[in-house]
C-alpha positions in Angstrom: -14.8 10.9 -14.2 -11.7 9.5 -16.6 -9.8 11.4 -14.0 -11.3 10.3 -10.5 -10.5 6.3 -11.4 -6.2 7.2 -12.6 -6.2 8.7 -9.1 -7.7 5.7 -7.4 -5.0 3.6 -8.6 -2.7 5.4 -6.1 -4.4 3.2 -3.7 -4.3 0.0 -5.1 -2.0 -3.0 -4.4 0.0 -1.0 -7.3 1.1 1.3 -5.3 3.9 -0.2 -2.4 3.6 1.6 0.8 5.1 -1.0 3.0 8.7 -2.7 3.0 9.3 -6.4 1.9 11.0 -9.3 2.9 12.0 -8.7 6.7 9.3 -6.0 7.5 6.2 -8.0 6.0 5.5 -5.4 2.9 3.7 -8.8 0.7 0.5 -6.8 1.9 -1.9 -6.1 -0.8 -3.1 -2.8 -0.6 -7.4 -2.1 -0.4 -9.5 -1.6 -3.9 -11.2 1.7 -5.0 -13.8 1.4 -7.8 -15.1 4.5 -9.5 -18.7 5.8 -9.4 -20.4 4.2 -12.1 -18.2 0.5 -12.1 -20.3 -2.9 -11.1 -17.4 -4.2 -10.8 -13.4 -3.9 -11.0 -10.5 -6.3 -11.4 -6.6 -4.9 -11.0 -3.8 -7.0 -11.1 0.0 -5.8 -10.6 3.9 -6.8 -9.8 6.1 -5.2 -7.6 9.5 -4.9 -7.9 11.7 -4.3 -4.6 15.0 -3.6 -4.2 16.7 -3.1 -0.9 19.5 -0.6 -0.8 20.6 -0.1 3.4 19.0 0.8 6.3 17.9 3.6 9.0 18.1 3.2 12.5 15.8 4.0 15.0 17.3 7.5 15.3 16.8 8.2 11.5 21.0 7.4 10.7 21.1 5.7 7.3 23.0 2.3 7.5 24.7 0.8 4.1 24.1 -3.2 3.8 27.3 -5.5 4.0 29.0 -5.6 0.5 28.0 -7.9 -1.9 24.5 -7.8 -0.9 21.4 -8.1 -3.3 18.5 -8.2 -1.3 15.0 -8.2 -3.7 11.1 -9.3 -3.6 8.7 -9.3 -6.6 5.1 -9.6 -5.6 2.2 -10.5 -7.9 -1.1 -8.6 -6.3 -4.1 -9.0 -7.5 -8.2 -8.4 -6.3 -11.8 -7.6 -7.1 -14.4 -4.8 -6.3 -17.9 -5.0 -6.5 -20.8 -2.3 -6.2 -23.2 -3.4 -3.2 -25.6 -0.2 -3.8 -25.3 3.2 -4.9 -23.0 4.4 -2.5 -21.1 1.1 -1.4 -18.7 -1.4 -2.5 -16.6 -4.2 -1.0 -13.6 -5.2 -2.3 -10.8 -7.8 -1.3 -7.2 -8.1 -2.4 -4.2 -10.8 -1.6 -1.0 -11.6 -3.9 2.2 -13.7 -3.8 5.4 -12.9 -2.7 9.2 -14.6 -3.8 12.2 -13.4 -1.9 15.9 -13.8 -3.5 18.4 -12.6 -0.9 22.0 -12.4 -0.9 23.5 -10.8 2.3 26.8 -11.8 4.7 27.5 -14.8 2.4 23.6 -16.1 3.3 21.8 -17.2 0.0 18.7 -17.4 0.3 15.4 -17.8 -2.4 11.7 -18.3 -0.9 8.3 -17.6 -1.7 5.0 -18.0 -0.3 1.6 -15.9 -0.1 1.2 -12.0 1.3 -1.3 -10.7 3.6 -4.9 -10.0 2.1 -7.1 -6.8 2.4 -10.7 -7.0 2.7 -12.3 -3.4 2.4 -16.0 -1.6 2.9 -16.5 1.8 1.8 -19.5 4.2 1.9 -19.7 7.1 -1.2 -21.0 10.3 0.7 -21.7 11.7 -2.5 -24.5 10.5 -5.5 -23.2 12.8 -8.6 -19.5 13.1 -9.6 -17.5 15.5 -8.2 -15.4 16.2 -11.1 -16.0 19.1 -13.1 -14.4 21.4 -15.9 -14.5 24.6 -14.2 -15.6 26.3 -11.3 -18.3 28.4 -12.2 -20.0 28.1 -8.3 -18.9 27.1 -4.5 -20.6 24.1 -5.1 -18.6 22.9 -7.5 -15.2 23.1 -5.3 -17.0 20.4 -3.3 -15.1 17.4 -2.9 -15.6 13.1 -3.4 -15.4 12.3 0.3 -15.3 8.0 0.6 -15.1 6.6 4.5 -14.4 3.1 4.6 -12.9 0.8 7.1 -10.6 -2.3 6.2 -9.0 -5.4 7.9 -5.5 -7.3 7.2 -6.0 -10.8 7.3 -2.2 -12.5 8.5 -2.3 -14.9 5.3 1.3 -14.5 4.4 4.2 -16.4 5.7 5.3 -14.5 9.4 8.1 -14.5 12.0 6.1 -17.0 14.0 5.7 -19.8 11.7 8.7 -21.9 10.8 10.8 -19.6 9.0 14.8 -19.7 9.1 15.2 -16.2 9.1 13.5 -12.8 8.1 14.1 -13.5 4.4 11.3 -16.2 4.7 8.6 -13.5 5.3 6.2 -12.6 2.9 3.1 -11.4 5.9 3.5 -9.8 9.4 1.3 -12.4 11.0 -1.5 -9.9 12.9 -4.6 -9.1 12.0 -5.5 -5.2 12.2 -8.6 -3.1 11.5 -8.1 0.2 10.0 -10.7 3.2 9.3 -9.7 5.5 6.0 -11.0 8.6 4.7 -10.3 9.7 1.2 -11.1 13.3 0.3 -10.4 14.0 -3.6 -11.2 17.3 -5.5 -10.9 17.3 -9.4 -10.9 20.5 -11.4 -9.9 19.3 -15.1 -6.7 18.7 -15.6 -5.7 19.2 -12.0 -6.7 16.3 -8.7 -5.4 16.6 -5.6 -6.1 13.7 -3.3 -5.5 13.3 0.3 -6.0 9.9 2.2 -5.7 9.0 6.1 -5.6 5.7 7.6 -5.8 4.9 11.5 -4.9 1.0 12.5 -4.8 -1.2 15.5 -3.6 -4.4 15.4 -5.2 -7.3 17.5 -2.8 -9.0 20.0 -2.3 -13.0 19.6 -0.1 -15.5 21.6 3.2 -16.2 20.0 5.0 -19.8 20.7 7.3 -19.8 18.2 10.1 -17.0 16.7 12.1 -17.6 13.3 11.5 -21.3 13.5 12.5 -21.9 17.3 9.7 -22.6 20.0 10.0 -20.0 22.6 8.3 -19.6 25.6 4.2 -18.8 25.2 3.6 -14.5 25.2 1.3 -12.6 24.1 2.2 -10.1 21.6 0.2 -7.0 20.1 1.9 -4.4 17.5 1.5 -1.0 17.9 -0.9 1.2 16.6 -0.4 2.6 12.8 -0.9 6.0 11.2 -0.6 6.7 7.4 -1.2 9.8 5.3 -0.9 10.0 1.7 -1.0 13.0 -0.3 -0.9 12.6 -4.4 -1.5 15.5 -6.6 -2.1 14.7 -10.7 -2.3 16.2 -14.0 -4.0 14.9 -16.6 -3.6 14.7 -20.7 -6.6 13.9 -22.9 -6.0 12.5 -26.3 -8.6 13.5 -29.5 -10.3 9.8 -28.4 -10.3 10.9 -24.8 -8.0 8.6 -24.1 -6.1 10.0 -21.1 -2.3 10.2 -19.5 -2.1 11.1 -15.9 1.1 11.9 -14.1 0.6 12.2 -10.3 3.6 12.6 -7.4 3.0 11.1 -4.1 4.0 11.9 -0.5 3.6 9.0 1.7 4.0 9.0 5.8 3.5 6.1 8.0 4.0 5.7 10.8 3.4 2.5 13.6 4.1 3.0 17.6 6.2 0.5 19.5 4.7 -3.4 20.2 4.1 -4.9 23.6 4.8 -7.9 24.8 3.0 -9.1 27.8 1.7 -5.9 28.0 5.3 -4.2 28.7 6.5 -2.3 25.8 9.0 -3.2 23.3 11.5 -0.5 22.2 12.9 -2.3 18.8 9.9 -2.5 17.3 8.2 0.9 16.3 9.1 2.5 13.0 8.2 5.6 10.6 8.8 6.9 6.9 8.6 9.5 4.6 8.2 8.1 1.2 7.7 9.4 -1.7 6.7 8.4 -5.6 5.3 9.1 -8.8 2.8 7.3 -11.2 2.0 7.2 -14.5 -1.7 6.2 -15.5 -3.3 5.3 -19.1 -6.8 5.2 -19.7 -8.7 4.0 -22.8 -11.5 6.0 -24.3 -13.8 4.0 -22.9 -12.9 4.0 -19.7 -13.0 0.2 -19.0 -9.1 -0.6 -18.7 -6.3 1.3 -17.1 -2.5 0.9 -16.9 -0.3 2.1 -14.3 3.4 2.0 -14.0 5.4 3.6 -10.3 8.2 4.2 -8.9 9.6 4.9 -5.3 13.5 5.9 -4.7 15.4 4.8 -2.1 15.9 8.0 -0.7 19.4 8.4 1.8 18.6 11.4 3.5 19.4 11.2 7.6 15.5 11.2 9.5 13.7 10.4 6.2 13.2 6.8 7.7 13.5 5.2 11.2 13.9 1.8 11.6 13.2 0.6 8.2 14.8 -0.5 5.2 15.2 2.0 2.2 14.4 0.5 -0.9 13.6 1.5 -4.6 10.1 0.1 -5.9 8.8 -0.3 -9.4 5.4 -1.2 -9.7 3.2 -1.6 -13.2 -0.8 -2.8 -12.5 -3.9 -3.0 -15.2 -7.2 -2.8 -13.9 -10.4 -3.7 -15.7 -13.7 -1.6 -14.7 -17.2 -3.2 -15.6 -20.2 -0.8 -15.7 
């Protein structure tokens, strides 16, 4: 088990999946408690710093000189066991912008979007074990949940001055997730798959000026997360765990009035690595992340690169 919850952790608002400032990435990421926890309580900061851009055919953009574009995000959230095999768990946080670009100063701040999350345990006994000495033992934790993003940050369509005042993307959007995770001490290997839709809402106002009414809807979103860890036990079972990440998301075109809008749509291939420490008794955890922002032409399209450090502390009440 002291290896199933370091792995969780991957999924927490620790772990930055989405961009910043102009692209709406204050979202707090959904909760994951272990097996045995009543209850959990993380808390983390995000550190984001934006180094040039891809276009929508994947060609990697450098900013204007002098630039310094950054956002710092306090997340935090609770989880809490409903029965044996599910838990509920919500997560928001707080976002400050400090932007420098094309001779525009600029320092805001204001909430991110929230996560509320349900998830259903398939399994009753934990699926961790030392060695495979039977088929049954290569079984795997299986969790299905379902989550929705609630637009409580700051979005294009209230009155901002300009994408730097973002800190939410301003639509709600329901996603299902299915997390499959196999540990065989020291070794996990976890692989997670989300599926979104975002709701559609009118929109009367964009960057601060009142426009004509529309309805607007984003696009669908796809993400799938790989993350693959080894772990390190002290003589107090106190544990290390060092885990890389491959991230890809993906989210289709919006519509507008029903009629499609080309500029919107985006996709990335990101990847990371984590470091997670665990007391003996299991009941606190520190995590500490990083995400380069990789150059590479088609890595990205439409969307900012940027580096991310993360650190996060969670608390786990049995």
């Amino acid at each position: 088990m002291a290896l199933t919850i370091p792995m969780i952790f991957l999924l927490s608002p620790a772990q930055p999946v989405y961009a910043g400032s102009c692209c709406g990435g204050g979202t707090a990421g959904a909760l994951l408690m272990p097996k045995s926890a009543k209850w959990l309580f993380a808390g983390s900061g995000d550190f984001e710093k934006y180094n040039g851009y891809f276009d929508r055919g994947g060609k990697y953009l450098s900013d204007p000189p002098n630039s310094d574009l950054r956002q710092y995000r306090l997340n935090g959230g609770v989880a809490l066991r409903l029965a044996s095999r599910w838990q509920a768990a919500f997560a928001s946080g707080y976002v400050f912008n400090s932007n420098k670009y094309s001779g525009l100063v600029s320092n805001t701040n204001g909430p991110a979007d929230s996560v509320t999350s349900l998830t259903y345990e398939t399994f009753d006994n934990i699926r961790c074990v030392w060695k495979v000495r039977k088929w049954a033992d290569m079984v795997p934790a299986v969790y299905l949940a379902s989550q929705l993003t609630l637009p409580t940050g700051v979005s294009p369509y209230d009155n901002v001055q300009s994408s730097f005042d973002i800190t939410g993307r301003g639509f709600y959007r329901l996603e299902g997730k299915a997390i499959v995770e196999k540990t065989v001490y020291p070794f996990t290997l976890a692989l997670t798959v989300l599926y979104g839709t975002h709701f559609a809402r009118p929109v009367n106002r964009d960057y601060g000026l009142y426009v004509e009414p529309y309805r607007k809807r984003l696009g669908d979103r796809f993400t799938g997360t790989a993350a693959l860890s080894y772990t390190f036990f002290t003589e107090s079972m106190a544990s290390l765990t060092v885990s890389t990440t491959y991230t890809y998301l993906y989210e289709a075109d919006a519509t507008i009035n029903g009629y499609v809008d080309k500029t919107t749509g985006f996709s990335r291939h990101l990847f990371g690595a984590t470091l997670a420490w665990a007391t003996p008794e299991r009941e606190l955890f520190y995590t500490l992340s990083y995400n380069p922002a990789l150059r590479e032409p088609g890595l990205q399209q439409n969307f900012p690169a940027t580096h991310v450090v993360s650190i996060g502390v969670n608390y786990v009440i049995r």
